[in-house]
Structure formats: C-alpha cells, structure tokens
N, C-alpha and C positions, 0 to 999 in steps of 0.2 A: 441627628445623633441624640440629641437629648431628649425627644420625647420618646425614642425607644428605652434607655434609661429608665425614665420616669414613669413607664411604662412595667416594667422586669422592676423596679422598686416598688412598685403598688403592687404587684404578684408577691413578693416577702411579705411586705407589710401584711396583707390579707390571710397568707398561709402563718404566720408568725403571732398572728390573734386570734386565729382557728375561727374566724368568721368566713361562713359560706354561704351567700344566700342563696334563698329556697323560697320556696310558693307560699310559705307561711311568713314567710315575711314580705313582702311587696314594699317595692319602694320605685318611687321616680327617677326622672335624670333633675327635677328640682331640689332633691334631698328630703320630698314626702316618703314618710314612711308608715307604713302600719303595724302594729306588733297585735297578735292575739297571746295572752298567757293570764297566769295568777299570779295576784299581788303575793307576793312573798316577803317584803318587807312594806313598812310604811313610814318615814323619816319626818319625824316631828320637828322640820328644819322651817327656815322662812326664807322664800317658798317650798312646799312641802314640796317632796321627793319621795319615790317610790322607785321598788327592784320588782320590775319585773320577770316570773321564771316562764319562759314560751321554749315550745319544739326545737328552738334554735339557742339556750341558752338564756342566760341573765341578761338583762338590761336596766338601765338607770332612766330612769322617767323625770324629768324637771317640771314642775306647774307653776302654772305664773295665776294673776290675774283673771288673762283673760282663757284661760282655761273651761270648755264647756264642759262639766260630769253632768251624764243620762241614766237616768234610772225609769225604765218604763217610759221614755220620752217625756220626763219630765225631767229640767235643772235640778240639781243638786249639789251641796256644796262638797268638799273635800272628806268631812267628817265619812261619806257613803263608801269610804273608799278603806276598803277593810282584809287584813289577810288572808287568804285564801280566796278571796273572790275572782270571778272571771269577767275580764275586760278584755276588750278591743281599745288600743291606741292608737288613733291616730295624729301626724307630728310633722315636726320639720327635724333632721337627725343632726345631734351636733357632732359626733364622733361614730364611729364601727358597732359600739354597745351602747350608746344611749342616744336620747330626740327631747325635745321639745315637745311635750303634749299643746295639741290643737285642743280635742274632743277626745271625751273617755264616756267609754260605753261598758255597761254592766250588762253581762253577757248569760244565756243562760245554755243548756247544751243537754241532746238528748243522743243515746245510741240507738237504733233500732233499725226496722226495714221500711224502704221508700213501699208504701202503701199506694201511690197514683202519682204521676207525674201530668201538672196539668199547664197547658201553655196561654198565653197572651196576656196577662205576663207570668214568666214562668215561676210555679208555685211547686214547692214539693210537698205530699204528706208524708209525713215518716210517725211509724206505729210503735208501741213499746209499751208492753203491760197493760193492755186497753186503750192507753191514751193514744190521741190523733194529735199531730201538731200543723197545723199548714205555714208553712213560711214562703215566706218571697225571696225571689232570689233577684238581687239588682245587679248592676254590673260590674260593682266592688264586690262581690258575690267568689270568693276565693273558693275554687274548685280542687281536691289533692285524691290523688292515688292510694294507695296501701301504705308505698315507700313514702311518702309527704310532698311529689313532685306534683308540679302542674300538670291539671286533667281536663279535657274536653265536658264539658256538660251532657254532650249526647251520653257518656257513661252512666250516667244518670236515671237508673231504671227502676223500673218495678220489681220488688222483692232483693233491690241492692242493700245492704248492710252497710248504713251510716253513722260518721260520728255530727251532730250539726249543732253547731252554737249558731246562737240567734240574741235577735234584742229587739225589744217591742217599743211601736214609736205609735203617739196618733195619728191617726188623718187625718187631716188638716179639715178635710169636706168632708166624709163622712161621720167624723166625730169618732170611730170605732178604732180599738187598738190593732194594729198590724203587727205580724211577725217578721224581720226582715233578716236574711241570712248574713251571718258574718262570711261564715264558710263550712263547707263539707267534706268530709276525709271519708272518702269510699274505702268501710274495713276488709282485712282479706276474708273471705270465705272459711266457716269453721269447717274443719274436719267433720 
C-alpha cells in the first residue's frame, strides 16, 4: 500500500512543479545531473550561486570549493563565470530545480549543416559561414530531435541542420586542443 502512495505522490509532486525531464537534461538514479543553459544570474553569496536558464527552465546552481570551472580546459576560478555565458553543469541534484555543481564548463555553440560525419571515434564537421568546426562526440555526447527528445546518432547526417555546443579541452598526449560535443539538437528543415 504504501509505496503505491508514495508513488501517485511523487506524480503531484512533479506535475505540481511543472518539472518534466527531457534529454536536455540527463540525470542518473545516483542523483548526477547535467544541466546545459546560460548563466542568467550570478549570486555574490558565499559560496557563490548561480541561476541557471536551460530548455527546461531555471535552476539554482550551488559552488563550493571544490568546484572545477573550464575554460578551454584550463581551471578557472568563479570570477569566469559571467551572465549570459554558455555552460554545461555537471552535479549531484539537491532538489527538482537545483544541484550541486561538480564541474562547470564554458560552452561554445555553432548552428549550421553537418559537412561530413566521420567515425572511430565519431567526429562531426558542421559548417556555417565558411567555418569548419570538428567536434568529438563522447558518450555523455547528448543527441535531441527538433522537439528536444532523445535521438539516435545514426540521425546524424550529412547536410543535417545543427544546433552544437561544444568545449575545448587538451590532449593530454598530443598537446593539441580538442573539440568535444556537449550536445546536438537536430533543427527542423526550413521551408
């Protein structure tokens, strides 16, 4: 009886805080979460706090310490963390709207058409106004449809129309910068 209950009260609870998750936001059964959005506020609190605004609404961002901020895979402190800017969080979640930042990643994002799709391991070029971008795509690599749902990677073609945030980290062995996909939102087709 009661975990049917508690079950039918977690359905309120979730429709009653109009939280739905969705592919943009990923999260575990250990309470990892990821959030992609822009900093929309920045809380000159201690520990500093941030609102973030993502596809899914606001969220409350706590930092601590031991908080990693990347910029170009290098450390950074708190100060890089600026309105409007595009991160990836990832966290442990203390509540429906906000998490604990782990790692904060400064994000960058191009729209354009997938130019070549190349595998082992899987890279995409995506094209826009001359530029080429090649990004890696790993297996936190968040793939979304037109609607924002989860999408198979084989969707993933040549002359498809992309939105891709991304964030450059070193090689550790080659010394050279990498581009690694946060995620891809396959746009719909213009008219």
């Amino acid at each position: 009886m009661f975990p049917r209950v508690a079950f039918f009260a977690l359905i309120v609870l979730v429709l009653s805080t109009g939280f739905v998750p969705t592919a943009s936001l990923a999260m575990d059964g250990s309470g990892k979460r990821t959030i992609e959005g822009r900093i929309a506020e920045v809380r000159e609190s201690f520990p500093p706090q941030l609102v973030i605004e993502s596809d899914d609404g606001k969220f409350e961002i706590g930092l601590s310490d031991a908080t990693a901020i990347q910029v170009e895979g290098r450390k950074r402190s708190y100060e890089a963390l600026q309105t409007g800017k595009l991160v990836r969080i990832d966290g442990t979640s203390t509540s429906a709207r906000s998490l604990t930042a782990e790692r904060i990643l400064l994000l960058e994002e191009i729209e354009g058409r997938i130019a070549n799709v190349l595998d082992k391991p899987t890279r995409l070029v995506v094209a826009r106004d001359g530029r080429e971008v090649v990004v890696l795509l790993g297996k936190d690599t968040v793939v979304l449809d037109a609607k924002g749902k989860a999408s198979d990677r084989t969707n993933l073609r040549k002359d498809v129309s992309v939105r891709l945030r991304f964030y450059r980290q070193e090689d550790t062995e080659t010394k050279k910068t990498v581009s690694h996909g946060s995620s891809v939102k396959i746009l719909p087709p213009k008219p």
